[in-house]
C-alpha positions, 0 to 999 in steps of 0.5 A: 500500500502506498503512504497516501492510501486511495480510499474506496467505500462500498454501501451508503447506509447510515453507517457508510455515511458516518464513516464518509464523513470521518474519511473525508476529514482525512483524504482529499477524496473518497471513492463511493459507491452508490446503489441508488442513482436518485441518492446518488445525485442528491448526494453530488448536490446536496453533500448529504444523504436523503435516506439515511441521517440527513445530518451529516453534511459531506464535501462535495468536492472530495466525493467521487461517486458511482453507481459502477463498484467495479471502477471504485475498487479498481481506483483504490488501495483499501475497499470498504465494505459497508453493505448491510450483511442480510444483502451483501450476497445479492450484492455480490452476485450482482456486481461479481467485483474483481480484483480484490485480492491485492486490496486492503479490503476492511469490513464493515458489515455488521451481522452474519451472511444469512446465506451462509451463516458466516461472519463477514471476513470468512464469507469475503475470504471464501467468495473473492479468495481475499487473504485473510492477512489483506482481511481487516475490520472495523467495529465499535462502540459507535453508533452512526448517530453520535458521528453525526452530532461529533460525540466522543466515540472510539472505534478499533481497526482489526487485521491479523497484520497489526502493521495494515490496520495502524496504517489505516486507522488515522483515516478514521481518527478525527477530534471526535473518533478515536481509533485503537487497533488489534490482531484479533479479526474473529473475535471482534466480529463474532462479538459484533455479531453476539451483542446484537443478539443480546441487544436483541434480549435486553429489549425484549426484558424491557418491553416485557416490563422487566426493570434496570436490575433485572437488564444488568444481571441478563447483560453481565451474564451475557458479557460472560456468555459472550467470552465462553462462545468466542474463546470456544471457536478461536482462543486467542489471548484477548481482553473480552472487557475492553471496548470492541467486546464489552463496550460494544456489547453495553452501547447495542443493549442500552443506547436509544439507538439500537435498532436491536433494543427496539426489535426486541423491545417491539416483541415484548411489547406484543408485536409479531417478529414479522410486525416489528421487522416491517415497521422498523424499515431498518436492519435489526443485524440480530436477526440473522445473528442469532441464526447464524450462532445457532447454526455454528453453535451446531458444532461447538456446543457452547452453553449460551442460554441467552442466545439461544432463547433470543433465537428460539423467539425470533425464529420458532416463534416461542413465547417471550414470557415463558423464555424471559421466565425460564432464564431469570431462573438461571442468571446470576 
């Protein structure tokens, strides 16, 4: 990679957009990719985008959009992947991008491929044959919202090859973003994908009515479960408290802006899963998460109660009172 990295973005999300605002602080130009021609010409006028936190007001003159993925990969050194997992393979299938082998290529997807029941960084390894050392991250706590209104916040950059993630991250770093890195890929992103799963349960106890006292006990065991999971499927020596697993955890299962709060919340409050999907017309990544850790839980057989109960009312339609009741029974 080259001292001046050419930065490539792929999505236009809510958190696509927080992490062009961050880029552009940093570069003279951002590549961008745009699904949709209409935000796309919005975007070249305005500097902001129609759907998604209209907020966040972007230079014009740094942003070099296109509808074309396979012209910002090409005209790049590090392609980022901001493309909500649930479509991420049809994306992928469309546009069949090449190329990207040789890249710096960083996920930023958060959740699991549904299509296969894998994290991000296995799913890109597999179907674009990216080395897992040219494989990098990027995960919270940071909620696309707080980047808008420039709140402190801090994110980490991961890459088996610490040197390419610290090469990176100061194109993150801003007054209000602070950036660490680390080596451990899978860890970060199985703890992405867990805490919105237990998001998920801290908004079902809420809408069932359960209080302050009962929702810390259910996320500490949670934290607990969480470390059990990941140390099972790859033992590393990590720090599971420290911010890109248990503070991640604590922001999805508290702040007003967890879409995965509000899912669960919704359903113990009487909605259908259907229901609430539908009338949030945004993604909730824990429902495919806790898919997809059941469906790898097949193999491991970790004991991961909450997990499996959050599965058990969003995919087998159990009942949130009977699952909430029988977990109080066993938290400590």
């Amino acid at each position: 990679m080259s001292e001046k990295l050419r930065i490539g973005l792929l999505g236009s999300g809510s958190w696509a957009t927080a992490l062009a605002k961050m880029i552009c602080e940093n570069s003279s130009e951002l590549n961008w990719w745009v699904r949709c021609e209409d935000m796309l010409k919005h975007l070249q006028k305005f500097g902001s985008n129609p759907r998604y936190i209209e907020s966040i007001q972007l230079p014009i003159e740094k942003l070099k959009l296109s509808r074309d993925m396979q012209k910002v990969i090409n005209n790049s050194d590090v392609v980022i992947f901001a493309i909500p997992s649930v479509y991420l393979h049809e994306v992928l299938e469309e546009h069949n991008p090449q190329g990207l082998k040789n890249k710096f290529v960083i996920s930023a997807i958060k959740g699991m491929i549904p299509q296969y029941n894998s994290i991000p960084a296995r799913y890109l390894h597999k179907s674009l044959g990216i080395p897992y050392e040219n494989l990098g991250i990027v995960c919270g706590p940071c909620h696309a919202e707080e980047v808008a209104r420039e709140r402190l916040s801090y994110l980490t950059v991961a890459c088996s090859y610490k040197e390419k993630a610290e090469q990176f991250a100061p194109y993150l770093r801003t007054r209000y973003i602070r950036v660490n890195t680390s080596d451990d890929v899978f860890g970060a992103e199985l703890a992405a994908v867990l805490k919105n799963v237990y998001a998920v349960g801290a908004g079902l106890a809420h809408g069932l009515g359960y209080g302050d006292n009962f929702i810390s006990v259910l996320i500490s065991n949670a934290a607990i479960e969480m470390k059990r999971f990941i140390d099972s499927v790859h033992d590393i020596d990590r720090n599971i408290k420290s911010s890109p697993y248990l503070g991640d955890l604590l922001v999805t299962a508290y702040s007003v802006n967890s879409r995965n709060r509000a899912l669960g919340t919704m359903v113990g409050n009487g909605y259908t899963v259907k229901a609430a999907v539908i009338e949030m017309k945004m993604v909730a990544e824990g429902m495919t998460g806790a898919k997809g850790i059941n469906e790898m839980n097949k193999k491991f057989k970790v004991d991961i109660p909450i997990a499996d109960a959050v599965y058990r009312i969003l995919h087998e339609r159990m009942s949130p009172v009977l699952e909430m009741r029988l977990l109080s029974d066993n938290l400590r």
